[in-house]
C-alpha distance (Angstrom), angle and dihedral (degrees) to the residues before:
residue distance angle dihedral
X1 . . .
X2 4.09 . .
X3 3.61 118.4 .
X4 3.54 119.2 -158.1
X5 3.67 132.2 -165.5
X6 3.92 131.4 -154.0
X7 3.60 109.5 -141.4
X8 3.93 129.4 166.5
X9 4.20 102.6 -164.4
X10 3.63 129.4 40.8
X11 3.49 96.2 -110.0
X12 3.94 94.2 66.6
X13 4.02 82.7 51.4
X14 3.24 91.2 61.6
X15 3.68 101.4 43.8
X16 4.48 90.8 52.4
X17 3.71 76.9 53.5
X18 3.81 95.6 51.0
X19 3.93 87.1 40.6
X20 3.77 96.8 62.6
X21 4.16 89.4 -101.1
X22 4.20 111.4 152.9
X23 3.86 96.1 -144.4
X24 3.98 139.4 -18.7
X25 4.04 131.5 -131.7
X26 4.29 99.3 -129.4
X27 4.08 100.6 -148.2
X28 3.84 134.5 153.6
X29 3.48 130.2 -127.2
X30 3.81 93.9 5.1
X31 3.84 98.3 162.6
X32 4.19 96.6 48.4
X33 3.56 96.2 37.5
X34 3.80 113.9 12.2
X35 3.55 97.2 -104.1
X36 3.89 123.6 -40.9
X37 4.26 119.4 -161.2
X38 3.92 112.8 -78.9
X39 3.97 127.0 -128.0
X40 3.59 114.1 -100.8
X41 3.47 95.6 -120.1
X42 4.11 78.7 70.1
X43 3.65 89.2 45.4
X44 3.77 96.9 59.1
X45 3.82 90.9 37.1
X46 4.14 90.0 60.6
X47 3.82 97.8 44.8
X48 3.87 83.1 62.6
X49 3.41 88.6 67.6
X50 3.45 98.0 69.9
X51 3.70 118.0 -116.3
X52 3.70 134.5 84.6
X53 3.86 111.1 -59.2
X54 3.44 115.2 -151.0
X55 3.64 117.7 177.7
X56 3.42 134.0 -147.4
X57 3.59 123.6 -128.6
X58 3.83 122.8 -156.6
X59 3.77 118.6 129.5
X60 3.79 91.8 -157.5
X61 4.35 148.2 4.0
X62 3.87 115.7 -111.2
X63 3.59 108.8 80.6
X64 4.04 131.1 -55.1
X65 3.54 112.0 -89.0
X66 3.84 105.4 116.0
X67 3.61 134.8 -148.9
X68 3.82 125.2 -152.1
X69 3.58 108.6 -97.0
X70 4.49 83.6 47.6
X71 3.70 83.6 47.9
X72 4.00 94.2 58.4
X73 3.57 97.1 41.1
X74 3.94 89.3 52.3
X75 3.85 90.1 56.0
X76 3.99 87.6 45.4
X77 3.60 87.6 54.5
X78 3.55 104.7 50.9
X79 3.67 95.9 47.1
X80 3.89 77.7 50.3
X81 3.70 105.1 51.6
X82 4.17 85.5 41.6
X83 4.10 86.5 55.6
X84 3.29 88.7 49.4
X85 4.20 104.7 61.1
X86 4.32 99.6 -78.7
X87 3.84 125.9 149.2
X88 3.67 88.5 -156.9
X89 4.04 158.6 -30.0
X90 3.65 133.1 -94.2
X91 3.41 111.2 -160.5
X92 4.49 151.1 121.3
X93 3.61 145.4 152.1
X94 3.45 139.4 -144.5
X95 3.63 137.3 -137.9
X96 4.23 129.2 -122.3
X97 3.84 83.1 -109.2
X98 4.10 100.9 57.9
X99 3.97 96.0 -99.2
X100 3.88 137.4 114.6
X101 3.50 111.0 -88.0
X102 3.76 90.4 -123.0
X103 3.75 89.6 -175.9
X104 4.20 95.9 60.3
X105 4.02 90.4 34.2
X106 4.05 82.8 58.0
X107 3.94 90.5 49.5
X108 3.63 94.9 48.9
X109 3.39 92.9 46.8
X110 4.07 92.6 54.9
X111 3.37 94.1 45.4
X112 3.75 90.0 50.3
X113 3.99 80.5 63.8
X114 3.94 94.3 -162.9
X115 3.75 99.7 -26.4
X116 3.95 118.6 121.7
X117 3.74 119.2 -89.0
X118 3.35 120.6 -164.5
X119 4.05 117.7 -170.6
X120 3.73 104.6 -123.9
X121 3.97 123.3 -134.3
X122 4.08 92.7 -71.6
X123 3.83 73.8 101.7
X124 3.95 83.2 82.3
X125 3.20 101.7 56.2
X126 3.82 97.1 61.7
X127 3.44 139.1 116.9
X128 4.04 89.8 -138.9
X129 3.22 113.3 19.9
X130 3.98 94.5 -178.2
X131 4.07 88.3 46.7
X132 3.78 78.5 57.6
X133 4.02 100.5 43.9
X134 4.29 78.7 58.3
X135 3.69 90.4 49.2
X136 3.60 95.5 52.1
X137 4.34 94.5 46.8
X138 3.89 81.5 51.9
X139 4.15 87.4 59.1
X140 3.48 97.3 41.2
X141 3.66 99.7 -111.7
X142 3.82 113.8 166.3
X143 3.95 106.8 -153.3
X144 3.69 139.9 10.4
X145 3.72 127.7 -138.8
X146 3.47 111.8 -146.0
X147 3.90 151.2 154.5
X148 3.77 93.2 -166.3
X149 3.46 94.1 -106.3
X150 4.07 98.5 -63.2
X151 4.01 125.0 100.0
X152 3.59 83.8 -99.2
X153 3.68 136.9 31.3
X154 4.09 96.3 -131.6
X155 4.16 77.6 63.9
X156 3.64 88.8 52.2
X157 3.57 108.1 52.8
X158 3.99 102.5 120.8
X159 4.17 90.3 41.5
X160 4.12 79.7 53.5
X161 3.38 91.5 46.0
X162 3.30 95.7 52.0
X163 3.82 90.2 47.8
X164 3.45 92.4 53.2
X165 4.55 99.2 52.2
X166 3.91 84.8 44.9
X167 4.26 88.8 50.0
X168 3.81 87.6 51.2
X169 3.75 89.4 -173.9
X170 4.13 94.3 -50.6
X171 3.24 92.0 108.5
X172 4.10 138.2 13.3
X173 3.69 119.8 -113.2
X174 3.87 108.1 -147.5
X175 3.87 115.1 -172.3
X176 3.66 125.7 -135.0
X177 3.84 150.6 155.9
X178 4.20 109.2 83.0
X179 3.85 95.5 0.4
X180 3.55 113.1 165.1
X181 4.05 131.3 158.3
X182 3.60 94.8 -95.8
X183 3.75 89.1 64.2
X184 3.45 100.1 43.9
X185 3.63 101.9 85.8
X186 4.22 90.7 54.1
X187 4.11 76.8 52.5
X188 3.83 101.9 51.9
X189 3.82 89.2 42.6
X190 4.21 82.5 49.4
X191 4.11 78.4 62.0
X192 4.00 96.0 -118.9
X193 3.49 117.2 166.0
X194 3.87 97.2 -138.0
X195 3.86 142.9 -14.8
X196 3.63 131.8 -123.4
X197 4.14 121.2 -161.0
X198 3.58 128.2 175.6
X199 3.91 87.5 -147.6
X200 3.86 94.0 -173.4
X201 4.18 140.5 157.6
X202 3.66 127.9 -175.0
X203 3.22 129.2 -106.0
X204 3.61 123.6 -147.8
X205 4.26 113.0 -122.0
X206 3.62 131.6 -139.1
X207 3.80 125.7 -121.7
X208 4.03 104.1 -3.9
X209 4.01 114.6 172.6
X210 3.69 131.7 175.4
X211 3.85 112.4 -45.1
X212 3.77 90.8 20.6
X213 3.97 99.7 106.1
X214 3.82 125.0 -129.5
X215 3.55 124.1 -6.9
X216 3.87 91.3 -118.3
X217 3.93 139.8 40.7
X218 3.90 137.8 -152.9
X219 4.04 123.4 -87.4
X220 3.45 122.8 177.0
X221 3.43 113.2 -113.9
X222 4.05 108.7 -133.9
X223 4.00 88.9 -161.8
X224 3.37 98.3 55.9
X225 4.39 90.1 46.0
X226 4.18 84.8 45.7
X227 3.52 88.7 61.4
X228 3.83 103.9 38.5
X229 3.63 76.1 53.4
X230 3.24 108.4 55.8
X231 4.10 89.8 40.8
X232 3.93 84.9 62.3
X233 3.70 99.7 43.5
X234 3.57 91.0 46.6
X235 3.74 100.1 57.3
X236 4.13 92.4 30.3
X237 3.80 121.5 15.3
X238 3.40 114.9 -139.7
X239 4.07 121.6 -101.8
């Protein structure tokens, strides 16, 4: 089974790579916005780490319905981020009316021209979430990222499930939202294709003054990825 980490420097690349991890999502600002697109200075900086880069797309926080401006600078950006050294996207939109904006998902996916696209966790925050899975097979999109619909995927296990018999192998169902090893066994046995874990601690920060944010960051944490890793290996080798 894959594990994938979220990381938003290049040092927390290269300690899922250390950790035994088989590729890392490169975001921004995942814990105050659930993950926003990073610069492509960050980009390049991450594929230097060594595994497969793939890079989240999202022009903005506050949901995933996407006007047209957002929808041309997402297409700039992946082209960008797969210039600039990435194995893949992760990426999606919505519609007003709870759907997968089939149109955008079909866009991304050309302008991905052959890289992976996985469909990122918009997928829980529709109406149908199998309606969608069929959506996305019809674009091409190669994985789903998904907590079944719950805050985390160990609540999710029969939505995943059920995400998994109607994938039949078309199309890999990664779970995500509060992953950690300890519920990666209930996961394999849900029949999910991979995991994905943010597996982070904060780090204290030097000399922060008004306007300069929190007084701490994200690191990965290459413990917490060595387990999850060795939970998933365990009960499903990896390929």
């Amino acid at each position: 089974m894959a594990v994938e980490v979220a990381v938003q420097d290049a040092a927390s690349a290269r300690i899922a790579a250390a950790a035994g991890a088989d590729r890392v999502e490169l975001c921004s600002a995942l814990a105050t916005t659930g993950g926003v697109t990073p610069s492509i200075g960050l980009v390049e900086a991450a594929v230097g780490a060594g595994l497969p880069v793939h890079v989240l797309v999202r022009p903005r926080p506050g949901g995933f319905v996407h006007d047209a401006d957002e929808r041309a600078v997402m297409l700039r950006d992946v082209r960008a981020a797969l210039a600039a050294g990435a194995a893949g996207i992760v990426s999606g939109g919505l519609t007003d009316d709870g759907r997968v904006d089939a149109d955008l998902v079909a866009r991304l996916v050309d302008a991905a021209g052959g890289a992976a696209v996985t469909f990122h966790r918009a997928i829980d925050a529709v109406d149908d979430r199998l309606s969608a899975l069929d959506a996305l097979l019809a674009a091409g999109v190669g994985r789903v990222l998904t907590s079944g619909g719950a805050a985390r995927a160990g609540d999710g296990l029969p939505a995943l499930a059920e995400l998994v018999a109607r994938a039949d192998g078309r199309i890999e169902i990664q779970a995500g939202g509060g992953v950690t090893a300890d519920a990666i066994p209930a996961l394999v046995a849900a029949g999910v294709d991979a995991v994905h874990l943010s597996a982070r601690r904060r780090v204290a920060a030097t000399r922060v003054g008004p306007g300069g944010g929190e007084a701490a960051h994200d690191l990965t944490d290459g413990d917490l990825v060595a387990a999850a890793v060795r939970a998933a290996r365990a009960l499903r080798p990896a390929p």
